[in-house]
C-alpha positions as CSV (number, residue, x, y, z in Angstrom):
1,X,0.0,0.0,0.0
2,X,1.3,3.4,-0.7
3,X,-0.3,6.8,0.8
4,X,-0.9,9.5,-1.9
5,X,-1.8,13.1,-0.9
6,X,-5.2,14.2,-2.8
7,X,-7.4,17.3,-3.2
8,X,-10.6,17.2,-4.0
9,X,-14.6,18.3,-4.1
10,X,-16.9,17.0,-1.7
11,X,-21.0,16.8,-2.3
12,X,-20.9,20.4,-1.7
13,X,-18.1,22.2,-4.2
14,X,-16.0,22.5,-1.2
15,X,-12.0,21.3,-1.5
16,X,-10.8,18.6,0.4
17,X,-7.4,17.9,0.8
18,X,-6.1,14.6,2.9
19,X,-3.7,11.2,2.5
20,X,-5.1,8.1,2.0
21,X,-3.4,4.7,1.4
22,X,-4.1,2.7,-1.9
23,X,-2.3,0.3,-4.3
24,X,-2.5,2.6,-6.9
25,X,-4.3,6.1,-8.0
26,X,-7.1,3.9,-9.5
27,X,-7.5,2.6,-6.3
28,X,-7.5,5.9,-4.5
29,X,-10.2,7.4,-6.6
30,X,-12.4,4.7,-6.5
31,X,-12.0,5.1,-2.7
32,X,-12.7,8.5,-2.9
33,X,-15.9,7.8,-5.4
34,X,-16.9,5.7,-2.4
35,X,-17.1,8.3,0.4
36,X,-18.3,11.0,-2.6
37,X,-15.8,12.8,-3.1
38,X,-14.2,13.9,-7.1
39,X,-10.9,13.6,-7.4
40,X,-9.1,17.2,-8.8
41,X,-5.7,16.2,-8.4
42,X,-3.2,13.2,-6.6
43,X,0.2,12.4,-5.8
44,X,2.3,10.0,-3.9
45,X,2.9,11.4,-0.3
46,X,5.9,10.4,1.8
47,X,5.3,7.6,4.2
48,X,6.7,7.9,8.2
49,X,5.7,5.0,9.6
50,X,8.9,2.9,8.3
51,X,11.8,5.4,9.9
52,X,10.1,6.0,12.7
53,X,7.0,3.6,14.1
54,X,9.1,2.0,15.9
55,X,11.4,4.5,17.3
56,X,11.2,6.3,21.0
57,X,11.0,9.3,21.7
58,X,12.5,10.9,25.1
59,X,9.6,11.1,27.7
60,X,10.6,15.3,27.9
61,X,9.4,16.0,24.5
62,X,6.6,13.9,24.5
63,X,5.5,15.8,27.9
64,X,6.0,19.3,25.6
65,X,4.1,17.7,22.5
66,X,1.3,16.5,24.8
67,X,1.5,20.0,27.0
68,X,1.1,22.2,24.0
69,X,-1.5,20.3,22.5
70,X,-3.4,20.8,25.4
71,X,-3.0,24.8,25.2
72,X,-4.0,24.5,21.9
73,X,-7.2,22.5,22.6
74,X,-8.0,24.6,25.2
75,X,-8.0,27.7,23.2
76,X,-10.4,26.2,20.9
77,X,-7.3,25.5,17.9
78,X,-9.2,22.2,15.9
79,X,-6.7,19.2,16.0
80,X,-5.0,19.4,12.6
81,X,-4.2,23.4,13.2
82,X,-2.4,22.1,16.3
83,X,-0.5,19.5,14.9
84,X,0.7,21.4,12.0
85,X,1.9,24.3,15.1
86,X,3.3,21.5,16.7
87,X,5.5,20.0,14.0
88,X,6.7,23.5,12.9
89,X,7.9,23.9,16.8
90,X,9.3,20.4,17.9
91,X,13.0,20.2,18.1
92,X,13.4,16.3,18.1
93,X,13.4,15.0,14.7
94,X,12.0,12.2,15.3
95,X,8.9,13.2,17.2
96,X,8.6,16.2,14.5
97,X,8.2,13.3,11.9
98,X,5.7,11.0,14.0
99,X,3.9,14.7,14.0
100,X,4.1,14.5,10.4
101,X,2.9,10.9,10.3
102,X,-0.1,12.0,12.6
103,X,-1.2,14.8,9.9
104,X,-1.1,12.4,7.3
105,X,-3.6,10.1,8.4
106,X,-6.0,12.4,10.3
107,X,-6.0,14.2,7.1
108,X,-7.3,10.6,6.1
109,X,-9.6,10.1,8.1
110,X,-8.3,8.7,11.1
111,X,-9.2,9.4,14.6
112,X,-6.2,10.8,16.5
113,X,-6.1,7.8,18.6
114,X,-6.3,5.5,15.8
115,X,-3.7,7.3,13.9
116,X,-1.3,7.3,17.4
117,X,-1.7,3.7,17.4
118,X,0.5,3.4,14.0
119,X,3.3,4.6,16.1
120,X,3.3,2.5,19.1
121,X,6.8,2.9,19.6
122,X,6.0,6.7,20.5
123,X,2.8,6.4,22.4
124,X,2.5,4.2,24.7
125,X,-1.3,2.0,25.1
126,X,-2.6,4.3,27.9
127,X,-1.8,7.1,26.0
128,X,-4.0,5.9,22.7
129,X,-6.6,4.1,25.3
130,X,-6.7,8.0,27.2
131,X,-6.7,10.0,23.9
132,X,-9.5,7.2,22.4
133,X,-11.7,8.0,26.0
134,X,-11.3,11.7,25.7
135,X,-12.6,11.8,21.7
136,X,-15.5,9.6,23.0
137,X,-16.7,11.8,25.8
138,X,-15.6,15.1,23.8
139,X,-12.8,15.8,26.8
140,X,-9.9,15.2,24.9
141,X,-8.4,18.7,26.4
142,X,-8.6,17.2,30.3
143,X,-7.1,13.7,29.2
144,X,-4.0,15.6,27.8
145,X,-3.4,17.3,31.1
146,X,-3.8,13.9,33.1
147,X,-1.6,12.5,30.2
148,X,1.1,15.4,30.8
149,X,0.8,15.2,34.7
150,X,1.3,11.3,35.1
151,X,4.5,12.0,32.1
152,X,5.6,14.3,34.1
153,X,5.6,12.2,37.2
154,X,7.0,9.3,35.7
155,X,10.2,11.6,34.3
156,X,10.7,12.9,37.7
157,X,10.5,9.6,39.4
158,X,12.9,8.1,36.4
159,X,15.0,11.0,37.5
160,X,15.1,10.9,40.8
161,X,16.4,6.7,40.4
162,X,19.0,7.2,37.8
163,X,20.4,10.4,40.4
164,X,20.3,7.5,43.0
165,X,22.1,4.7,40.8
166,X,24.7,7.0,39.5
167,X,26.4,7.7,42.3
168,X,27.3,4.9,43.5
169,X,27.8,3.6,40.3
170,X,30.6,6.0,40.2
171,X,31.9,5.4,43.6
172,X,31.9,1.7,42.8
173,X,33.7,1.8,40.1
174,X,36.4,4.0,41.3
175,X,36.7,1.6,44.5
176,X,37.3,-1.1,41.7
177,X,40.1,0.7,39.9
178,X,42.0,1.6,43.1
179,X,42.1,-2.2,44.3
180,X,43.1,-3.3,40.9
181,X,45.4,-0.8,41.0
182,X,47.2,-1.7,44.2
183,X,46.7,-5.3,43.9
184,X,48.4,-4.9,40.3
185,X,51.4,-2.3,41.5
186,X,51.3,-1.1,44.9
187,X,50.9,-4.7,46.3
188,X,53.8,-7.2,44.7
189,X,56.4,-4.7,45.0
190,X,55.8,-4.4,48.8
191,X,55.1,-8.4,49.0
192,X,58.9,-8.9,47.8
193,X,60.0,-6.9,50.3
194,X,57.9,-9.4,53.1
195,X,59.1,-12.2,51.9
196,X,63.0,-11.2,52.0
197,X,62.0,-11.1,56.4
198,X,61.9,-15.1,56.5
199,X,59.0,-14.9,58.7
200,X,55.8,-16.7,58.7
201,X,52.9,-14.3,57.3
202,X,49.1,-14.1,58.8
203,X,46.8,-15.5,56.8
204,X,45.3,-12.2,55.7
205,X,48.7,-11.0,54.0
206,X,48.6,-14.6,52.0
207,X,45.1,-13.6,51.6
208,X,46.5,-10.3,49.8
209,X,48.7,-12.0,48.1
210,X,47.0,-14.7,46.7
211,X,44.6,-12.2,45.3
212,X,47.5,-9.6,43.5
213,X,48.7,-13.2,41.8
214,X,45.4,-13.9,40.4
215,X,44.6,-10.5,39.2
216,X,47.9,-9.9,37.9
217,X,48.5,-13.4,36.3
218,X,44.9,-13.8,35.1
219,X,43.1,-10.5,35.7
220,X,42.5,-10.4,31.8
221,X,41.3,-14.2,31.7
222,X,38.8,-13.3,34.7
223,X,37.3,-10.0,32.8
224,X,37.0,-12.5,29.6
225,X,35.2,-14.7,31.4
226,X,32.9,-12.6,33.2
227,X,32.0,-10.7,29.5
228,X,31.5,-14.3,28.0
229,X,29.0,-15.4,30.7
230,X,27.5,-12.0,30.8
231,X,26.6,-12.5,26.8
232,X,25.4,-15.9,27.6
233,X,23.5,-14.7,30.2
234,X,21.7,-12.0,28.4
235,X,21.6,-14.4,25.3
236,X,19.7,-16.8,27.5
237,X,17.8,-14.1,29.2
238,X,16.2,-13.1,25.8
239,X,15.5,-16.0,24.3
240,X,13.9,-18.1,27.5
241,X,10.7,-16.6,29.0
242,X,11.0,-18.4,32.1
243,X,14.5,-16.9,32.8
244,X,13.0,-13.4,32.1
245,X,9.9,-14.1,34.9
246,X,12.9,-15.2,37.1
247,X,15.0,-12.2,36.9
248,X,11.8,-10.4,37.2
249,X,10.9,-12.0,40.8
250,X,14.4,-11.4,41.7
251,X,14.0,-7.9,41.1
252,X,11.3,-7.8,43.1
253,X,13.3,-9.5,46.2
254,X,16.1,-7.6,46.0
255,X,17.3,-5.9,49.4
256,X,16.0,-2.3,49.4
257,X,16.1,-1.6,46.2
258,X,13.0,-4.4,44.9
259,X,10.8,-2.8,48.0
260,X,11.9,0.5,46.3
261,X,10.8,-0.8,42.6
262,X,7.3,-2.3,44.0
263,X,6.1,0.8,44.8
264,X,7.4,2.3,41.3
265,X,4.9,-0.2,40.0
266,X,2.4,-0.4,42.2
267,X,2.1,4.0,41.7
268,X,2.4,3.7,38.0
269,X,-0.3,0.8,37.5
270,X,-2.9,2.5,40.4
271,X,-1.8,5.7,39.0
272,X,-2.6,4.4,35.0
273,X,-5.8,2.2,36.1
274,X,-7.6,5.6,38.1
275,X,-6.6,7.6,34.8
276,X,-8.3,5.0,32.4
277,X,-11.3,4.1,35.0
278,X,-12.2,7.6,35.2
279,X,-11.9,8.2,31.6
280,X,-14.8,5.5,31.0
281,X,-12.8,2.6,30.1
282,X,-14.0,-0.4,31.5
283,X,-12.4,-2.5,34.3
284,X,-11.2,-5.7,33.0
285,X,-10.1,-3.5,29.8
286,X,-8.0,-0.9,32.6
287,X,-6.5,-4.3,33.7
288,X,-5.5,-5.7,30.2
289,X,-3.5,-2.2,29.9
290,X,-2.4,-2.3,32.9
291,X,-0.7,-5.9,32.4
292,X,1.8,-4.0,29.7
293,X,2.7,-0.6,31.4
294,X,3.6,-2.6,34.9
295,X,7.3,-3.7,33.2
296,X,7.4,-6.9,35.6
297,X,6.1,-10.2,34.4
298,X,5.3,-11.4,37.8
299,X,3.2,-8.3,38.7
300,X,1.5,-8.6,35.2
301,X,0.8,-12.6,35.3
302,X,-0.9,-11.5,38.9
303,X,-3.5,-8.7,37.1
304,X,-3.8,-11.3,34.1
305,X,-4.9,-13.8,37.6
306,X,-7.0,-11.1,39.4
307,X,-8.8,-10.2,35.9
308,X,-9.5,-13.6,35.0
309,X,-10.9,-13.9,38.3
310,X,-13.1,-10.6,37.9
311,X,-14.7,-11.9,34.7
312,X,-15.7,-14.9,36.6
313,X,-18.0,-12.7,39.0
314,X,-15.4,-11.9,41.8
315,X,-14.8,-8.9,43.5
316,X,-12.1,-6.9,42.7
317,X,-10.4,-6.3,45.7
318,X,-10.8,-10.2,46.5
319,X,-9.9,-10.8,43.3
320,X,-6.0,-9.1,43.7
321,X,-6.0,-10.3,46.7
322,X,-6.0,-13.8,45.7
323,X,-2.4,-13.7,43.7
324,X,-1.0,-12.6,47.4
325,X,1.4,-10.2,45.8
326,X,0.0,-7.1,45.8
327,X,0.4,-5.1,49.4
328,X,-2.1,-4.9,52.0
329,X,-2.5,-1.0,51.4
330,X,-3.6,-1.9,47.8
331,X,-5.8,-4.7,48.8
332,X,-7.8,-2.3,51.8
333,X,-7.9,1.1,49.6
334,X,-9.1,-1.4,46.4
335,X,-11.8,-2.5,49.0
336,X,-12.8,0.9,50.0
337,X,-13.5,2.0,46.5
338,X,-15.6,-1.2,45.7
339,X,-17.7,-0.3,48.1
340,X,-18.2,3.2,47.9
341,X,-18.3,3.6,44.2
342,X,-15.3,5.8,44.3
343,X,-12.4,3.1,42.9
344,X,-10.4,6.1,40.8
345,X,-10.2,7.8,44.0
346,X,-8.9,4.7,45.9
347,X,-6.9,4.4,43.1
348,X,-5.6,8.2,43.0
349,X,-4.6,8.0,46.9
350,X,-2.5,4.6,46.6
351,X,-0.6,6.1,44.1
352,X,-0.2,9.2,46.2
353,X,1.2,7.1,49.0
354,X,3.3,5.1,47.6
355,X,4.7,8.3,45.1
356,X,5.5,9.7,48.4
357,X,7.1,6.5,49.8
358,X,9.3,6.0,46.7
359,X,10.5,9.5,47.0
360,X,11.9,9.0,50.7
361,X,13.1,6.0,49.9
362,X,14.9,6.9,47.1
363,X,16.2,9.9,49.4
364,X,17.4,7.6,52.0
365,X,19.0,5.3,49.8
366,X,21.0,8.1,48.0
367,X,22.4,9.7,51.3
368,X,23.2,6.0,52.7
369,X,25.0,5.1,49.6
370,X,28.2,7.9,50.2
371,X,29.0,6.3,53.9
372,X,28.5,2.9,52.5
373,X,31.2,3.0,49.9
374,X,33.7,4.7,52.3
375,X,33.1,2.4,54.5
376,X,33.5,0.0,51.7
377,X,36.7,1.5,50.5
378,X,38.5,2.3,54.2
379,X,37.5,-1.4,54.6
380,X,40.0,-2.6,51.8
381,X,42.4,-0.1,52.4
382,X,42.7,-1.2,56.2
383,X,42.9,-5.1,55.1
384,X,46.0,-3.7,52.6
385,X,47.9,-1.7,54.7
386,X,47.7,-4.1,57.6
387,X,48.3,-7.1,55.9
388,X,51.5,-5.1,54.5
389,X,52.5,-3.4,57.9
390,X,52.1,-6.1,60.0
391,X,54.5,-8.0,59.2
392,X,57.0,-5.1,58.7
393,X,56.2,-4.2,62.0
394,X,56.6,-7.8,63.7
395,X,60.1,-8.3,62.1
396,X,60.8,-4.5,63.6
397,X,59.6,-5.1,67.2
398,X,61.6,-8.8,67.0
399,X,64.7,-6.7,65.9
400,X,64.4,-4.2,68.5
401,X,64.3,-6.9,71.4
């Protein structure tokens, strides 16, 4: 199929200009015969959706795309207007050519959901579900700013971790280097200078130097190894979808930081599932979303479980509470919601306490990490300089008596 731009006269003399995707121009005008409209003139349009439906675009632009858009709907500007604003504006060229893309086919006839959906790589399905709710119930303009909100929550959250990971990333890796370092250069040149004292060594100091031999004899042999197992790892991790629920658990049961993650998930889905509830989408069809925006196949097979149970005539706080994975806050606040009517707002305050939770934790763990890794690194440089000292300083106080 190819997509040819057309202009044209509708039923009443009135020029129509749009895309629409045909085999041929033959093809396109009899399509156009069918929805009555005369074909004036045709040619073959440029086609987006193979450079860039499958590419991503950073969540920051995407929050300006969907924050303008909202501006414009709210100042009355009809959908096409502000797209064609919006691509003239947008700095990424990538989300500047999905624009494009978008024009096209809502040009065509599509719906802007539907036309969204032909890049799924860009917009994600509670995204299309929200924009698909707020053209239904005519308030597209509201959806946009919950859309832009929860984006902007999610980036400051994403934030927020990656500020936490990185320095001790950094720390890490510099404690690395400066035992390699030692054990490589600092270490074996002291060590020769030990063993010249004819004196029996602790076992920490053969310790030390067991470990300089390794590294320096078959350091390179080690770091092969650990890359080749790594690839086989990841190899085996991609290809096998049991290892990928396993890793998945495991990330769940992690010390701090898979405490830290359930809440990220639990926030996002409750978060996600009030945002599609209250936009008229049904339950069961907020929980098939929700299954592909949670990023953990353990939480997901649990809503696939709770959902299944739900279309069986269970309750839905009975129903999650059934996998016994999700928390008891989720499990009482679900229940309160049931029974009140009010699930979005149930919904609205987990995600508000747990948002709040994942922000202190993620505070805590970023101050803990600097004493850690001092402690951490004084730790090996004690071990070092007394496993080199103490013997010097034996043979010293044996000479001196």
């Amino acid at each position: 199929m190819t997509i040819y731009r057309f202009k044209a006269l509708n039923e009443f003399g009135k020029i129509v200009n749009g895309t629409i995707d045909a085999h041929d121009e033959n093809d396109a005008e009899v399509q156009l015969h069918h929805r009555e409209l005369d074909l004036v003139s045709i040619k073959q349009a440029k086609s987006y959706n193979l450079s860039f439906g499958s590419h991503r675009v950073p969540r920051r632009d995407l929050i300006t795309f969907t924050f303008y858009l909202e501006q414009q709907m709210l100042a009355g500007v009809p959908i096409l207007e502000g797209l064609h604003e919006l691509q003239s504006n947008i700095d990424n060229r990538t989300l500047r050519a999905v624009t494009a893309g978008l024009i096209e086919k809502v040009e065509g006839g599509m719906k802007l959901s539907e036309a969204m959906a032909e890049y799924s790589g860009t917009f994600n399905p509670v995204f299309i579900s929200l924009i698909s709710a707020g053209e239904s119930s005519g308030k597209l303009s509201q959806i946009l700013k919950s859309i832009s909100e929860n984006l902007k929550w999610e980036d400051e959250i994403t934030s927020q971790a990656k500020k936490a990971a990185i320095y001790p990333l950094f720390v890490a890796i510099a404690v690395l280097s400066v035992v390699i370092a030692l054990m490589v250069f600092l270490v074996p040149e002291l060590v020769k200078f030990i063993v010249t004292m004819n004196q029996e060594l602790p076992w920490h100091t053969l310790v030390l130097i067991f470990v300089s031999d390794t590294i320096r004899n078959f350091g390179h042999y080690i770091f092969l190894a650990l890359v080749g197992i790594t690839a086989l790892l990841y190899i085996v991790y991609q290809q096998s979808t049991k290892m990928k629920h396993i890793v998945d658990k495991i990330k769940l049961r992690l010390w701090l930081v898979g405490t830290i993650q359930q809440k990220i998930i639990m926030s996002r889905f409750t978060y996600n599932f009030a945002l599609l509830y209250e936009s008229g989408i049904t339950v069961m069809e907020c929980l098939k979303i929700g299954e592909g925006i949670v990023g953990n196949r353990v939480i997901a097979k649990a809503i696939n479980e709770a959902a299944q149970s739900i279309s069986e005539g269970e309750g839905i706080s009975k129903s999650f509470e059934k996998t016994n994975l999700f928390p008891k806050l989720v499990l009482r606040m679900l229940s309160v919601g049931e029974s009140t009517g009010a699930l979005e707002t149930s919904l609205l305050n987990i995600s508000y306490f747990y948002n709040r939770d994942v922000k202190e934790a993620l505070d805590k763990l970023q101050s803990m990490m600097g004493p850690v890794m001092t402690v951490v690194l004084g730790s090996i440089l004690a071990w070092v300089i007394m496993s080199v000292l103490g013997p010097i300083y034996n043979t010293l106080t044996t000479v001196t008596i």
